[in-house]
C-alpha positions in Angstrom: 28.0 -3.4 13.8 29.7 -1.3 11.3 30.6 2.4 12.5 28.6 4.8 12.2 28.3 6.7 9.3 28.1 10.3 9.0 25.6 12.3 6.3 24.2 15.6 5.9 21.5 13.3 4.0 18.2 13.8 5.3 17.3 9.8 6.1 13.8 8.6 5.2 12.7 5.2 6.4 10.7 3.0 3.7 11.1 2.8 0.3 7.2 3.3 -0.4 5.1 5.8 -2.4 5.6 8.3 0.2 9.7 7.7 0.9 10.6 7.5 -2.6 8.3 10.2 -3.9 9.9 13.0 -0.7 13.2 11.6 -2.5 12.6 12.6 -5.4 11.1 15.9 -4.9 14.3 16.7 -2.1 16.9 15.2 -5.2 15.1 17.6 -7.7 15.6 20.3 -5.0 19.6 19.9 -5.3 19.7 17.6 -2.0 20.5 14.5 -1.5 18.3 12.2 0.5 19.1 8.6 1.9 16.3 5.9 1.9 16.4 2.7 3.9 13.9 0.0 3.3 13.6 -3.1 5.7 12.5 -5.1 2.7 14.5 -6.7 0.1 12.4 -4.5 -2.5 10.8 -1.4 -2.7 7.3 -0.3 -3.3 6.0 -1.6 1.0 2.0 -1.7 0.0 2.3 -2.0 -3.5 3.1 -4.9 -4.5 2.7 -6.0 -8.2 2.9 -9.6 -8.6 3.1 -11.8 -11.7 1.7 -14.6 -12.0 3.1 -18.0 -13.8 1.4 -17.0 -17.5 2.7 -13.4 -17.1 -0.5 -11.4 -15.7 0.4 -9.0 -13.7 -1.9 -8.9 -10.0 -1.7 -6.0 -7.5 -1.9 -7.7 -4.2 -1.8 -4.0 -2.5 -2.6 -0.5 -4.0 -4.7 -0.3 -6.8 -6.6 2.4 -7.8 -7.3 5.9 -8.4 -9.5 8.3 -9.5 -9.6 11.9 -11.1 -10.5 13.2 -7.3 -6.8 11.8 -6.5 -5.0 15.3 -7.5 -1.8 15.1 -6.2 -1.3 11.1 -7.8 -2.7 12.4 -10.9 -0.3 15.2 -11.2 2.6 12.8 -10.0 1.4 10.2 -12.4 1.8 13.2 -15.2 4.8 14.5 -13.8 6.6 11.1 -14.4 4.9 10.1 -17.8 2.8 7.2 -16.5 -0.1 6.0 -18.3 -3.0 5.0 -17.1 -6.7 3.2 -18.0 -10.2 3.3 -17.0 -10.6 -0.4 -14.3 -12.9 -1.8 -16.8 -16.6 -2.9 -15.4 -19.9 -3.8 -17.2 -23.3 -3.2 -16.6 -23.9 -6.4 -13.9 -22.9 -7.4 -11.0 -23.2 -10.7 -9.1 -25.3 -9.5 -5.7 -25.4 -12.2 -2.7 -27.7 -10.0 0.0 -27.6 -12.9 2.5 -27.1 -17.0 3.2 -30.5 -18.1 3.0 -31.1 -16.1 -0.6 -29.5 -17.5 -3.9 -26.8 -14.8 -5.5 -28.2 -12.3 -8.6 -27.7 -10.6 -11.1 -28.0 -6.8 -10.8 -28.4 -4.0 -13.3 -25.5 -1.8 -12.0 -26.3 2.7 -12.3 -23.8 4.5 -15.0 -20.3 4.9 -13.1 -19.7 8.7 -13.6 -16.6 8.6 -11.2 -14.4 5.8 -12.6 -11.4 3.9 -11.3 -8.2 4.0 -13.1 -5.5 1.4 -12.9 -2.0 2.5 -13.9 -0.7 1.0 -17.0 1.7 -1.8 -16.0 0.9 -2.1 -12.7 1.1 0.3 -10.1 4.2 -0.4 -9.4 5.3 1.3 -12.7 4.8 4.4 -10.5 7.7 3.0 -7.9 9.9 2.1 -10.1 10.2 4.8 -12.1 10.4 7.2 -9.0 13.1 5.2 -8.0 15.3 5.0 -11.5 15.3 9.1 -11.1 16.9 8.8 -7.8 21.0 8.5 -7.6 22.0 4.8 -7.4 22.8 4.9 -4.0 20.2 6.7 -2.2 18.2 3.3 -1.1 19.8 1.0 0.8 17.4 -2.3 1.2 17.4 -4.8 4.0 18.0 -1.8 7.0 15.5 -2.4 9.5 15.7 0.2 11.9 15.9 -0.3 15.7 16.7 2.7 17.4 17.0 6.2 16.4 18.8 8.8 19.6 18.7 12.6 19.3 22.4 13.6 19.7 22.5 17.8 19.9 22.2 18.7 16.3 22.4 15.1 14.7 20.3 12.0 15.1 21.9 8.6 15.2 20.2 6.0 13.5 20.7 2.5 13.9 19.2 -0.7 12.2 20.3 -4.2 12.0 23.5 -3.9 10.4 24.7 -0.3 10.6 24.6 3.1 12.3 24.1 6.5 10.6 24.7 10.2 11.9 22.2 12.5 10.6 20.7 15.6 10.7 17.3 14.9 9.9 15.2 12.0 9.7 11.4 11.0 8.2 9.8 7.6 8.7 7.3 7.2 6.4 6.2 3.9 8.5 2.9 3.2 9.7 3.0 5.7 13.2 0.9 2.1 14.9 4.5 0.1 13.4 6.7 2.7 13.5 6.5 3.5 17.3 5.8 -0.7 18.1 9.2 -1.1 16.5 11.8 1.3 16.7 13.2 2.6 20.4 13.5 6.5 20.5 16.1 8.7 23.0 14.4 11.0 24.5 11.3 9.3 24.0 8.8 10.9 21.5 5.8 12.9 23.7 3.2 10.8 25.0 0.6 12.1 23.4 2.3 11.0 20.6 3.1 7.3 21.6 -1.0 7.3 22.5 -2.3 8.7 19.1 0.2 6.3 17.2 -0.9 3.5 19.0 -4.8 4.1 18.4 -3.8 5.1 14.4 -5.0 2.0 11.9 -2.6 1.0 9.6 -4.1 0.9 5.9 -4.8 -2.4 4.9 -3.4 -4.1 7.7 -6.2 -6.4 8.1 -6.5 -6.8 4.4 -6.1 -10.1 2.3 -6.0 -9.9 -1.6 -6.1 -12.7 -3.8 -6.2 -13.4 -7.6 -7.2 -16.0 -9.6 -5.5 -15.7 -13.4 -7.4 -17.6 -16.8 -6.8 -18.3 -20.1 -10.4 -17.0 -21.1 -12.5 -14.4 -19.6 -15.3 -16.3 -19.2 -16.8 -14.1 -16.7 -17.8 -11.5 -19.3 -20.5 -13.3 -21.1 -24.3 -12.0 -21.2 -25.5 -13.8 -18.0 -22.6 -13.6 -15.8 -20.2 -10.8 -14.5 -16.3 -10.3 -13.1 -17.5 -7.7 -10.2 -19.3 -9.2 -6.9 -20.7 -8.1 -3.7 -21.3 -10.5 -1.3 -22.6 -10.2 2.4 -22.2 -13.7 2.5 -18.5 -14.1 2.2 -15.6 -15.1 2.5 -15.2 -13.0 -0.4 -16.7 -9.9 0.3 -15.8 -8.0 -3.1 -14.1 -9.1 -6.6 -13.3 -7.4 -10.1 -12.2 -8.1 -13.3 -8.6 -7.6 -13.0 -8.2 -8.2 -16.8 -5.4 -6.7 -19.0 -7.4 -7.0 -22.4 -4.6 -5.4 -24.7 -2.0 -7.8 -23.5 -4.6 -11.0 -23.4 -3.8 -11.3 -19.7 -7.4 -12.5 -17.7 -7.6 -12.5 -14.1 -10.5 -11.8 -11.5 -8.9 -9.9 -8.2 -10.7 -9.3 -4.8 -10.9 -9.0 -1.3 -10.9 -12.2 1.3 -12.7 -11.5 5.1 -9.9 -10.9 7.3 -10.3 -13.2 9.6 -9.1 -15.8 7.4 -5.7 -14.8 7.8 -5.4 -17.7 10.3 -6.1 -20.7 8.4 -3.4 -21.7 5.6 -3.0 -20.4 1.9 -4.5 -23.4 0.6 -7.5 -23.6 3.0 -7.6 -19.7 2.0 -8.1 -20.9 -2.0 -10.3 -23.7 -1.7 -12.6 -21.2 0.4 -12.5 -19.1 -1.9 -13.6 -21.6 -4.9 -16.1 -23.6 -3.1 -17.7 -19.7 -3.3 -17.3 -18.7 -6.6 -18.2 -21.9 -7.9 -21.8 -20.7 -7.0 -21.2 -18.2 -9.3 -19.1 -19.5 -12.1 -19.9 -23.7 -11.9 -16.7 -25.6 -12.5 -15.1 -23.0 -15.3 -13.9 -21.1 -12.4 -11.5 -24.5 -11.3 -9.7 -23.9 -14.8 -7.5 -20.8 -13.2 -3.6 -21.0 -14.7 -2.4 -19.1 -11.0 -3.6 -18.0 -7.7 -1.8 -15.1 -5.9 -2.3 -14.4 -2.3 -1.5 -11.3 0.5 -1.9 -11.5 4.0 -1.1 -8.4 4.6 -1.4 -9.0 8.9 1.6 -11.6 8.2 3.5 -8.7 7.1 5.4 -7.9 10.2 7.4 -5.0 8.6 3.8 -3.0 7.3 1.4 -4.7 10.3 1.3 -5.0 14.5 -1.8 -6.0 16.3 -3.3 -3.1 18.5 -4.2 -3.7 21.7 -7.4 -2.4 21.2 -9.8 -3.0 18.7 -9.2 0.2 15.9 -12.0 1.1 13.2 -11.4 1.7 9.6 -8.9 4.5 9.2 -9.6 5.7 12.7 -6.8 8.7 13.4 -5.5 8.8 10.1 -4.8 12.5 9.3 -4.8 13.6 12.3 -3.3 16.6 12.3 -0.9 16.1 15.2 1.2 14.6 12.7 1.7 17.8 10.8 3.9 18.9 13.8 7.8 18.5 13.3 9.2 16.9 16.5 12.9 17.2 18.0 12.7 21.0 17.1 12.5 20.2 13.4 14.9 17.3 13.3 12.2 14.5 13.2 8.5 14.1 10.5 6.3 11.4 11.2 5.0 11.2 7.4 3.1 8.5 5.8 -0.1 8.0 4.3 -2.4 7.5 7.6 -0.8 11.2 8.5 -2.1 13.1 5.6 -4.6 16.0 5.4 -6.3 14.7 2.7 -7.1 10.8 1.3 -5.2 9.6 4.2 -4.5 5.7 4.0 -4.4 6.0 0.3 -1.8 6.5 -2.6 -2.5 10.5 -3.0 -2.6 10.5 0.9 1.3 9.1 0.6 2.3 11.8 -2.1 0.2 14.5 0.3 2.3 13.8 2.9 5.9 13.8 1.0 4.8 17.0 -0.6 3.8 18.5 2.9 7.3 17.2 4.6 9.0 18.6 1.5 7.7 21.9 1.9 8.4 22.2 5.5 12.0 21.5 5.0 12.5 24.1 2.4 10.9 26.4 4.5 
């Protein structure tokens, strides 16, 4: 263990939308914030991935829509372009096991989805290039964090830091499962964490990438609903422009046991209801199992429901007299568990601490 380190940084944990996007805010502000990531990258639940002909797949966060206020005017701040998530007029419908899959007409979308130009994470990365160079130190798990009169001690796997204020941006669920606190936090607290779901925890993403979008002819379509699964949902996850094909969706959680390959031949024995054989012609398959992720997922002990505490508004209440923000996008006000739920709660903890 090195010794400890002294900073009148304010120290954010995780290098996320939320972490990096307080960062920047507090670094436009004249301050000077210090992020540490346990990851060897940045971005925690987005996660752009490329596959091995170049097309990009998001395996985490992926869209947004005009109702998203606070992304959208992030998304302008930075200069970030984005584009309409392309979907025709059909859909593949499977109602149930003992019916064959349709096609269905599918309404006018007058509220579209938007994908950001690049790949979301476009949107980390260029937070990030607008921060110092050494405001994120990666690979810093943290272990223990102790309340010492007017500083906070921080320690992680390989160093110690003296601060004077601290915001995890963590999942509460991880954040209080991993990390030992001195005093412990109230709890109330410990209780509300522990019954907060953690955004796509139980979520596995795949992606299938093609040569041809063969998908988009008359008679067929790249968006499905299925109660039938495994696949429960799919889109086209095309970049036209750049003649990059793929087909993206959403695998029934409880296949997170069984091995990637099992995973992929599930996966095509479905789809090859839909598609016949073409679908077998795929150049890449990408994969997230996001309940392996022990640094974004920890099994409750009781069985949660779908975003159940997220925003809860004990959250919004600074702890160790104002020395200590549990931030994060399950804690906003407003689209908790999503992108503009993360940028609601870094604009909230910024505000507080000019205050």
């Amino acid at each position: 263990m090195e010794m400890t380190k002294a900073y009148e940084k304010t120290l954010i944990f995780g290098a996320g939308l939320c972490g990096l996007t307080l960062a920047y805010r507090l670094q436009k502000a004249g301050l000077q914030p210090l992020l540490l990531e346990a990851r060897s990258r940045i971005g925690g639940r987005i996660h752009t991935v490329s596959s091995s002909d170049g097309t990009r797949i998001e395996m985490g966060a992926t869209w947004l829509g005009r109702k998203h206020t606070a992304l959208m005017e992030l998304v302008d701040e930075l200069g970030i372009e984005i584009e309409e998530q392309y979907l025709s007029d059909r859909a593949i419908y499977e109602p149930m096991s003992t019916r064959p899959p349709k096609l269905v007409q599918l309404p006018p979308n007058n509220d579209p989805s938007y994908r950001i130009s690049g790949g979301t994470e476009v949107l980390i990365h260029r937070l990030a290039d607008a921060l110092a160079t050494d405001s994120i130190l990666l690979n810093q798990q943290v272990k223990a964090i102790q309340q010492k009169g007017a500083s906070i001690e921080v320690v992680t796997n390989t160093e110690s830091f003296q601060v004077g204020c601290v915001v995890s941006t963590l999942p509460p669920h991880l954040l209080f499962q991993s990390v030992d606190f001195t005093p412990a936090l109230p709890a109330a607290m410990q209780t509300l964490a522990s019954h907060t779901h953690t955004w796509m925890g139980e979520s596995i993403k795949f992606g299938f990438s093609y040569a041809t979008p063969f998908w988009r002819s008359e008679q067929s379509s790249g968006t499905l609903v299925s109660n039938v699964g495994p696949v429960n949902e799919m889109y086209d996850h095309s970049n036209m422009e750049a003649g990059k094909y793929a087909l993206k969706g959403f695998l029934n959680g409880a296949y997170g046991q069984v091995s990637k390959e099992e995973r992929r031949d599930l996966i095509l024995r479905q789809l090859r209801k839909y598609y016949g054989k073409e679908i077998e012609n795929y150049t890449d398959y990408q994969e997230q199992v996001w309940s392996q992720e022990p640094l974004t997922f920890k099994a409750y002990k009781d069985g949660l429901l779908p975003h159940q505490n997220n925003g809860h508004s004990n959250y919004r209440q600074p702890l160790w007299g104002g020395q200590f923000f549990v931030a994060g996008s399950e804690t906003a006000a407003q689209f908790p568990g999503y992108m503009d739920g993360a940028i609601r709660s870094a604009n909230w903890v910024f505000e507080q601490m000019l205050d």
